[in-house]
C-alpha positions, 0 to 999 in steps of 0.5 A: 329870928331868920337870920339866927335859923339861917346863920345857926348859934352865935355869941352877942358879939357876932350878931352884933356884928350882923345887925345894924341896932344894938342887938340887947334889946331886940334878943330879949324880945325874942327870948320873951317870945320864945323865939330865941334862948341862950344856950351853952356847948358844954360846961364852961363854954360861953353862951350862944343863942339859937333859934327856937326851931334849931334847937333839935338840930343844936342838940343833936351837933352837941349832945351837952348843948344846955339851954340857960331858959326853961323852953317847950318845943312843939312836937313838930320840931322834935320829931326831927332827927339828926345824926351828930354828923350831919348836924355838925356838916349842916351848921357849918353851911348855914354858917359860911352861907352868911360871912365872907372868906374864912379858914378852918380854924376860924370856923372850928373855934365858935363852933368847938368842933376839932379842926381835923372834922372841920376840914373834913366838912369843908372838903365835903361841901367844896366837893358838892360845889357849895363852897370854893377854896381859894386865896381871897384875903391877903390877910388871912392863911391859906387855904381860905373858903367862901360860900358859893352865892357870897363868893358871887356877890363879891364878885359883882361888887368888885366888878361894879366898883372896877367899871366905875373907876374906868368910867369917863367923867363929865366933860366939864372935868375933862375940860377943867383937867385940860386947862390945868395940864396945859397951864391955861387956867389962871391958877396954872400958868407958869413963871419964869424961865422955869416955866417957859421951859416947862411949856417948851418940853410940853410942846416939843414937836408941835409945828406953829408959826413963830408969831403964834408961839410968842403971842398965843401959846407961851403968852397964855401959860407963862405969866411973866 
C-alpha cells in the first residue's frame, strides 16, 4: 500500500505494470483491509484505486471523486485540507517520483487534468529543481520530463552499463582472440593462395629471416 500512497491513483493496469505478481489478488486484500478502495474521477471515468490515506487529498484534486466502497476515515485524515490546486500539483510529483521519462499528455490523461494546468505544474516544479526537462527517449515528442532522483538512477545504470562494455576481459579471451585474428588456432588457419595472401597483408612490415617465414609464420596459418 506505500507504493499506491506514494505513486498516487492508478487503474489495475498501471500497477500491474509496477508490481511483479499479479495485483488481483493482493488489491483485494487491501480493499478487505481498508487499505485500499476503488474510486472513479467522475461519471463515466474508469475506476482507479487509491490508498486510504489519500483520499482526502484525491477529493480535494477531483471534487466528483466517487468511491465504489462504502469507507470510514479516521478524523485524523479528514482534518486535512487542501486546495483543488495544490492537491492536483501535489499528484502529479508523487506520480513522476515513480516512472521514468514521460510528456504532458501522458500525464495529463490518467489523471483527467487539462494539458494546459499540466504544464503548468510541470513548469512549477522544474523551477523548484524536482523535475528536469529535457529529450531522454527518442521515442516520445519533445519536451520530456523526469523526476529528479529517477533521472539520477538512469544515470548510474547507464553508466555502469558503459563501464562494463569497456572493461578487459580475462586474459584467457585476450589469448583465444589472438590466436584466432592471427590464424594460429586450428579452426583459423587459411588455405590456399588466398590464404597465403591473406597472412602476407596481415604482416606487411614485419622484418623476420626468410627461413622463419616459410617455417614459422606461413607454416603455422596456412594449412596447405
Amino acid at each position: 500500500v506505500d507504493f499506491l500512497k506514494d505513486a498516487g491513483p492508478l487503474s489495475v493496469v498501471e500497477i500491474g505494470r509496477r508490481v511483479a505478481a499479479e495485483p488481483g489478488m493482493m488489491l483485494e486484500t487491501l480493499r478487505g483491509e481498508g487499505r485500499a478502495v476503488q474510486a472513479i474521477f467522475s461519471e463515466g471515468a474508469p475506476p482507479v484505486w487509491v490508498a486510504t490515506e489519500t483520499i482526502p487529498l484525491c477529493q480535494a484534486a477531483y471534487p466528483d471523486l466517487r468511491t465504489l466502497d462504502p469507507i470510514r476515515l479516521p478524523e485524523s485524515l479528514t482534518a486535512a485540507a487542501w486546495e483543488p490546486e495544490a492537491a492536483r500539483r501535489e499528484l502529479v510529483r508523487r506520480h513522476l517520483r515513480h516512472r521514468g521519462p514521460t510528456t504532458a499528455g501522458e500525464v495529463s490523461d490518467p489523471f483527467r487534468i487539462s494539458l494546459s494546468e499540466v504544464q503548468s505544474i510541470l513548469a512549477g516544479l522544474e523551477a523548484e529543481g524536482v523535475i528536469f526537462r529535457g529529450n531522454f527517449l527518442r521515442d516520445l515528442p519533445t519536451p520530456q520530463w523526469c523526476e529528479r532522483t529517477i533521472l539520477e538512477r538512469i544515470h548510474r545504470v547507464t553508466l555502469t552499463r558503459l563501464r562494463r562494455e569497456i572493461e578487459p576481459v580475462p586474459r584467457e579471451r585476450w589469448v583465444e582472440f589472438l590466436l584466432a585474428w592471427q590464424h594460429l588456432a586450428p579452426h583459423a588457419r587459411l588455405h590456399g593462395l588466398e590464404g597465403l595472401q591473406t597472412v602476407i597483408e596481415q604482416l606487411q612490415g614485419l622484418e623476420l629471416p626468410a627461413e622463419s617465414w616459410e617455417q614459422e609464420v606461413l607454416a603455422r596459418r596456412v594449412a596447405d
